[in-house]
C-alpha positions as semicolon CSV with decimal commas, in nm:
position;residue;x (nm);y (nm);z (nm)
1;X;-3,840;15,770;-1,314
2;X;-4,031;15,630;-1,614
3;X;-4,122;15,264;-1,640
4;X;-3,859;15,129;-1,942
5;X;-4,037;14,923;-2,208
6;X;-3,798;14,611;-2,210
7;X;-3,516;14,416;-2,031
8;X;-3,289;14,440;-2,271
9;X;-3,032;14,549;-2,027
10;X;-3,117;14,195;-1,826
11;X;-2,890;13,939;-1,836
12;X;-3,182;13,698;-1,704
13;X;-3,407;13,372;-1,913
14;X;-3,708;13,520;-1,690
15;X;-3,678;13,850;-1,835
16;X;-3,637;13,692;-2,146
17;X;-3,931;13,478;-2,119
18;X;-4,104;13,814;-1,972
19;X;-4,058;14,019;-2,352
20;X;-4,243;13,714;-2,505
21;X;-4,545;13,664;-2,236
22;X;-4,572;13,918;-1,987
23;X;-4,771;14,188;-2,138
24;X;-5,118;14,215;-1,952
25;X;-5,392;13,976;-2,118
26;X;-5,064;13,780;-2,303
27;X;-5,147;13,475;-2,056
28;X;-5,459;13,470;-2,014
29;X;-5,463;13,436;-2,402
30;X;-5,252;13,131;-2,335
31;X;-5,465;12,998;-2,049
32;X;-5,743;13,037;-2,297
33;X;-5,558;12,866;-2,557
34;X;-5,493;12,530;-2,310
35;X;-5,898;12,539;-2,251
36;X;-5,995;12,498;-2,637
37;X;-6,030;12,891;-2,710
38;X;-5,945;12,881;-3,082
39;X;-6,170;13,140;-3,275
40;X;-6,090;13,604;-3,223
41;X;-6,452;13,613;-3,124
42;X;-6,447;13,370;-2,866
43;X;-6,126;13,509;-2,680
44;X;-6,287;13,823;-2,724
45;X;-6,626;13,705;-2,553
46;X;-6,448;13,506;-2,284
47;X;-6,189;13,753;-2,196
48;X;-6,388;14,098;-2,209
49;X;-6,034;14,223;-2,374
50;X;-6,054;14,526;-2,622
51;X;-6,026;14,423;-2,997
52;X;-5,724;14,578;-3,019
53;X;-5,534;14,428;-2,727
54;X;-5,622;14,131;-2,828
55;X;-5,547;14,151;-3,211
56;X;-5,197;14,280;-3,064
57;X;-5,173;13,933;-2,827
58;X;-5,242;13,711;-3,081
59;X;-5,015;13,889;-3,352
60;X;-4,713;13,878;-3,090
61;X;-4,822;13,495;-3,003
62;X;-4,803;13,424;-3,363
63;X;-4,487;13,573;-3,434
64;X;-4,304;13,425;-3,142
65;X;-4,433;13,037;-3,226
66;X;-4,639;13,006;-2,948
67;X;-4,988;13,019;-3,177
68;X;-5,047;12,876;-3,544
69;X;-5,302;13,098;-3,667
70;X;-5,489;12,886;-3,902
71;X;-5,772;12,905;-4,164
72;X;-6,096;12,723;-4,113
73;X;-6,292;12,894;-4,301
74;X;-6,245;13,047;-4,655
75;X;-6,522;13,284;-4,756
76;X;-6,502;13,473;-4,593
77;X;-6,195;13,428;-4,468
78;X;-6,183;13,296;-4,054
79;X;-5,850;13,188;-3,883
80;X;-5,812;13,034;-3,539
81;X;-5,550;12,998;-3,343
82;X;-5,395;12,702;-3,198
83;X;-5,105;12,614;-2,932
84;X;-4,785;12,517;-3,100
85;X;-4,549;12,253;-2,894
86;X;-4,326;12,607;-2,804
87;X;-4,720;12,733;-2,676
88;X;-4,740;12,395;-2,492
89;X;-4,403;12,395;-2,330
90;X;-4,582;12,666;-2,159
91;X;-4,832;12,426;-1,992
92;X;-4,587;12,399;-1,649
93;X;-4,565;12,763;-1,605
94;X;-4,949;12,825;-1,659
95;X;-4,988;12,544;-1,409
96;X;-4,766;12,677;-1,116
97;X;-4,920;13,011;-1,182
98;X;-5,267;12,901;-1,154
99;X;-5,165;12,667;-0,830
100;X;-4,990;12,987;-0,685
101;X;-5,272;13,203;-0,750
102;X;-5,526;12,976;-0,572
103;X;-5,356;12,923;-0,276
104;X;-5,196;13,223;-0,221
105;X;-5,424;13,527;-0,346
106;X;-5,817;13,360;-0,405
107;X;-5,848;13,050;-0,207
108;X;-6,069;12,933;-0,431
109;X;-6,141;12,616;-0,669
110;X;-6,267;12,733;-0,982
111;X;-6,119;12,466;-1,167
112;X;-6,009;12,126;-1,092
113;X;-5,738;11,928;-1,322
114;X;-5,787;11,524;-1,374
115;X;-5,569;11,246;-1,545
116;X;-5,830;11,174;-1,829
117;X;-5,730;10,802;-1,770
118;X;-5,789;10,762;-1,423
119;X;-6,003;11,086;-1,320
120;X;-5,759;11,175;-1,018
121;X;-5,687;11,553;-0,919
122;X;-5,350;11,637;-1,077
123;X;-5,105;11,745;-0,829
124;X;-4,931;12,093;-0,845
125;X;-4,679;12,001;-1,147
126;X;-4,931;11,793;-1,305
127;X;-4,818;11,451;-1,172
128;X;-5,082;11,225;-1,083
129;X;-5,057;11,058;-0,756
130;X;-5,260;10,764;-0,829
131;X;-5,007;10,649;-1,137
132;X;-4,697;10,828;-1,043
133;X;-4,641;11,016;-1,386
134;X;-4,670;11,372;-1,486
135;X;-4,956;11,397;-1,701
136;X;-4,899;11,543;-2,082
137;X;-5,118;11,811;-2,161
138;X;-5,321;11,600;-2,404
139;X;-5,444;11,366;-2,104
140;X;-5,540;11,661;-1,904
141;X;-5,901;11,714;-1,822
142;X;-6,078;12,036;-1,695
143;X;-6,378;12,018;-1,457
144;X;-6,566;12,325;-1,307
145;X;-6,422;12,323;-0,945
146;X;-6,691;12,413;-0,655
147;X;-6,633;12,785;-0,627
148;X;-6,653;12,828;-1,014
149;X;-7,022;13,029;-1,126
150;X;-7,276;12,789;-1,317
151;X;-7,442;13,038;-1,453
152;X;-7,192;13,198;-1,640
153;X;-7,313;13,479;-1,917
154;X;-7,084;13,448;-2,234
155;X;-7,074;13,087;-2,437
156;X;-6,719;13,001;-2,394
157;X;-6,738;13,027;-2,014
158;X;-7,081;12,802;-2,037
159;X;-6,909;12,558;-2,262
160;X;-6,590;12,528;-2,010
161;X;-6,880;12,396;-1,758
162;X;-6,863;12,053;-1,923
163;X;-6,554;11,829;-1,875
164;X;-6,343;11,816;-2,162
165;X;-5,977;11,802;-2,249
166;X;-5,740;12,047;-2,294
167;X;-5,609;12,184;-2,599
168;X;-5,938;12,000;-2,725
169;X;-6,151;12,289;-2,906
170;X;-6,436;12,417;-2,751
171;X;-6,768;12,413;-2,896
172;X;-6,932;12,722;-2,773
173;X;-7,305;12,817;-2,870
174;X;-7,443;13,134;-2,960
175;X;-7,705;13,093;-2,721
């Protein structure tokens, strides 16, 4: 029996959800997004995804309101792409998965999640224990976790080795 190519028969919000973000590579594009990824080349670098899968992602992101694709540069001509609130809403989700995937499947910390204001670990929905509120994505800040590589070989993955915010942009180098 051959795989169908949508739920449109399902009467379901997940499978809805599912015909906006769960293509392959769709959230890690997302997860990407939260970290600062803004610029095609640095996806590209960072995710090892083909040029055309990922031209795809970020088309489909756009359309759907989960990216802005934005201009930064005119000549020539650059866009990046940045998380919309729609893109953010997605923050929980990304979260849980991530959380899930950890415990469950690699039993590993590659990352660790802090309240900016206070530098405690974020729980598993992003409340922090020490003040008793969920944590908005702004105030969320990304360490390397213990099991994470330090000597990582593209420049997004070396830049996501210094503690920074998400959704702040990262500043990746060439080198």
């Amino acid at each position: 029996m051959a795989l169908g190519k949508d739920y449109a028969t399902q009467e379901c919000s997940i499978a809805s959800a599912l015909e906006v973000i769960g293509e392959r590579w769709t959230l890690l594009v997302i997860r990407d997004a939260f970290y600062g990824v803004r610029r095609y080349n640095d996806f590209l670098v960072h995710l090892g995804i083909p040029r055309a899968v990922l031209a795809s992602r970020l088309q489909a992101l756009t359309a759907q309101g989960i990216l802005e694709k934005r201009r930064y540069q005119q000549s020539p001509p650059r866009d990046e792409y940045v998380l919309t609130d729609r893109g953010i809403a997605l923050w929980p989700t990304l979260r849980a998965l991530g959380v899930w995937g950890r415990e469950q499947l690699t039993h590993r910390k590659l990352r660790i999640f802090r309240h900016a204001d206070c530098g405690t670990e974020l729980g598993p929905f992003s409340e922090c224990p020490a003040c008793g509120t969920v944590v908005a994505v702004p105030d969320v800040e990304i360490v390397p976790g213990p099991d994470l590589n330090r000597d990582p070989a593209d420049p997004v993955s070396r830049a996501l080795l210094k503690p920074k915010r998400l959704l702040q942009p990262v500043e990746a180098d060439a080198a």
